[in-house]
C-alpha positions as CSV (number, residue, x, y, z in Angstrom):
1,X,139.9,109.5,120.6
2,X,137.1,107.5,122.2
3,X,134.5,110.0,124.1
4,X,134.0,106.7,126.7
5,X,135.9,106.1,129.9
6,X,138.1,102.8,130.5
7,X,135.7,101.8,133.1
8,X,132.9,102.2,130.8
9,X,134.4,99.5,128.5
10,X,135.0,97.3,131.1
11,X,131.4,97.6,132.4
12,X,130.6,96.5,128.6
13,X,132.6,93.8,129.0
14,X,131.2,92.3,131.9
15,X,127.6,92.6,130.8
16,X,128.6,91.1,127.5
17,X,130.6,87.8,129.4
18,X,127.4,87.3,131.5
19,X,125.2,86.8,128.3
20,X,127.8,84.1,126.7
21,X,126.4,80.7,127.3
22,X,129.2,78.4,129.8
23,X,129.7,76.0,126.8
24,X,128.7,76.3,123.2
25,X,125.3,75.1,121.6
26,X,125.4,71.2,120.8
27,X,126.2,71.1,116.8
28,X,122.6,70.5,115.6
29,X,121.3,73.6,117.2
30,X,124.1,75.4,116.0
31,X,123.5,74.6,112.4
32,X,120.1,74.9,112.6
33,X,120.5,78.7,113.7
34,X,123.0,79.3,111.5
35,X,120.5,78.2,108.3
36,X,117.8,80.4,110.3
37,X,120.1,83.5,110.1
38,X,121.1,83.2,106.8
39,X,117.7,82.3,105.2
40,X,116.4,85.2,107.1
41,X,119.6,87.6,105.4
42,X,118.5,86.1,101.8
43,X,114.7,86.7,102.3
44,X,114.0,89.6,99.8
45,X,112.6,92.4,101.6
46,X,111.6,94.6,99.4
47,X,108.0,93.8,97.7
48,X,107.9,93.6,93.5
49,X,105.1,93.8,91.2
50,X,106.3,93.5,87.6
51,X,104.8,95.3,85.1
52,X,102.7,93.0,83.7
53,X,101.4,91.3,87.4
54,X,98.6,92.8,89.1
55,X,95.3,93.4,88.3
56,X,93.5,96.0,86.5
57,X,90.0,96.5,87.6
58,X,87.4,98.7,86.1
59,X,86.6,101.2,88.8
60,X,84.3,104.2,86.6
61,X,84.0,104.1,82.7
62,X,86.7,104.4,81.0
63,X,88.7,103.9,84.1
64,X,90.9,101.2,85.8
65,X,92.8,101.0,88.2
66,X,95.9,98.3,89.3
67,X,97.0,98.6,93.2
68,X,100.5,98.4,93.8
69,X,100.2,98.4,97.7
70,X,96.5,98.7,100.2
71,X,97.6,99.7,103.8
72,X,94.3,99.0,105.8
73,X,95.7,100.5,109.1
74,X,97.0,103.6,107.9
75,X,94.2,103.8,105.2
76,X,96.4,104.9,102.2
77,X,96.7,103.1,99.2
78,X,99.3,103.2,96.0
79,X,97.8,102.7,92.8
80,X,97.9,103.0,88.6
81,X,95.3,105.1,86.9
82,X,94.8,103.9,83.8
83,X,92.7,106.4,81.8
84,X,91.1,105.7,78.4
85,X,91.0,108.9,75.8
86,X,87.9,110.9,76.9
87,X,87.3,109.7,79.8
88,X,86.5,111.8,83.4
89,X,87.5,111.2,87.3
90,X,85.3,112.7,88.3
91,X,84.6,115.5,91.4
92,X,85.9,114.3,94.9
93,X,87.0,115.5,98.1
94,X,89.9,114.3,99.9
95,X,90.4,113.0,103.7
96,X,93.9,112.4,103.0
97,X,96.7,113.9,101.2
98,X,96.4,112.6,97.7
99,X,100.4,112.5,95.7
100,X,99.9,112.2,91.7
101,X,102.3,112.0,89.3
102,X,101.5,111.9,85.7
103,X,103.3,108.6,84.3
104,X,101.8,108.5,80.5
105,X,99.8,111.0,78.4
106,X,97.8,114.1,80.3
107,X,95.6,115.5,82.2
108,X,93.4,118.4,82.4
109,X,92.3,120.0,85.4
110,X,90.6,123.3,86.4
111,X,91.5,124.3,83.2
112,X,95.3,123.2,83.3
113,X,97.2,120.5,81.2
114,X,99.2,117.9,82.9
115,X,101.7,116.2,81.1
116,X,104.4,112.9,81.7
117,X,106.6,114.1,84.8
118,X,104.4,116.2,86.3
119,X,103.3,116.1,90.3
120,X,100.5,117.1,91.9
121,X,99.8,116.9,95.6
122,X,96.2,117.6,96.8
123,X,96.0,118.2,100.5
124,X,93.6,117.0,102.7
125,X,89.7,118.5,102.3
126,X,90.7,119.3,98.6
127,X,87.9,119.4,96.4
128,X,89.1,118.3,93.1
129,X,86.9,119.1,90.1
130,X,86.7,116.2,87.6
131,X,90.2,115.5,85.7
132,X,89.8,115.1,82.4
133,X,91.5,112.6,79.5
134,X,91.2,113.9,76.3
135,X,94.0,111.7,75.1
136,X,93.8,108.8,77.9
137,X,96.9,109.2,80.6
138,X,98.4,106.9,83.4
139,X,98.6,107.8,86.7
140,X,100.6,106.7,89.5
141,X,98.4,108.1,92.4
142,X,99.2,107.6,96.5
143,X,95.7,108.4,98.3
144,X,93.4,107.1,100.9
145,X,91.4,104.5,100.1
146,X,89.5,104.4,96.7
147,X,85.9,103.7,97.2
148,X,84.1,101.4,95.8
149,X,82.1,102.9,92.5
150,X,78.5,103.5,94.1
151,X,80.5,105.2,96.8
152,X,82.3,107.8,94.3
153,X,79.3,108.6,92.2
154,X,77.2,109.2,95.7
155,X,80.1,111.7,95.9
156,X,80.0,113.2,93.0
157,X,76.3,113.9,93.3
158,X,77.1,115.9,96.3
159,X,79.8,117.6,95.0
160,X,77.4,118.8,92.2
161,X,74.7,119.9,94.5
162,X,77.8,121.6,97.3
């Protein structure tokens, strides 16, 4: 049973009469919408980057990094880790919640191995020690940011002398 009274619906109807045009759109204007809605329905809304598109840029040695998506305004960013065997991320602290999920390989961290599947979420003013390689790993990493290199190891000096 409808929850609306029959006066309701013919309130609705009236409004709805007042916004149909007296006669209909000439046949040029009609077709033209018409090919306006329907590109707009087939437009693909959801963003793809295939596997091998993108760019892999060397951030720190034996790092590099591939981002999958850079939101300026909100000041996150999605990106790949790429990590060679033996390399370090090294110390940092975080403004922003930082998601991680180990993709390939492992991690070792404070003294804890990370393998393929596992998830690690950093909140904000996290200090992270450096994350180690020993085998190389890919990351799939959601975080503010990344600075630029000069930036990081300016960071990690601090963090050594904090």
């Amino acid at each position: 049973m409808s929850p609306h009274k029959p006066q309701d619906n013919d309130t609705l109807l009236a409004a709805l009469a007042g916004l149909v045009p007296e006669q209909a759109p000439a046949p040029e204007a009609s077709a033209a919408l018409r090919a306006r809605i329907l590109a707009d329905a087939r437009r693909m809304r959801t963003q793809v980057i295939r596997a091998d598109e993108g760019q892999w840029v060397p951030f720190v040695p034996g790092i590099r990094i591939k981002t999958l998506r850079r939101d300026e305004a909100e000041g996150t960013q999605t990106s790949l880790w790429r990590i060679d065997p033996g390399a370090v991320v090294p110390p940092h602290p975080h403004t922003r919640e930082e998601e991680c999920m180990v993709m390939e390989g492992s991690v070792v961290h404070d003294g804890v191995e990370y393998f393929a599947g596992d998830f690690l979420l950093a909140p904000v003013g996290e200090r992270h020690h450096p994350f180690l390689a020993p085998n190389g790993a890919l990351l799939l990493i959601r975080s503010e940011l990344i600075p630029d290199p000069e930036k990081l190891a300016r960071l990690a000096a601090e963090n050594k002398n904090a």
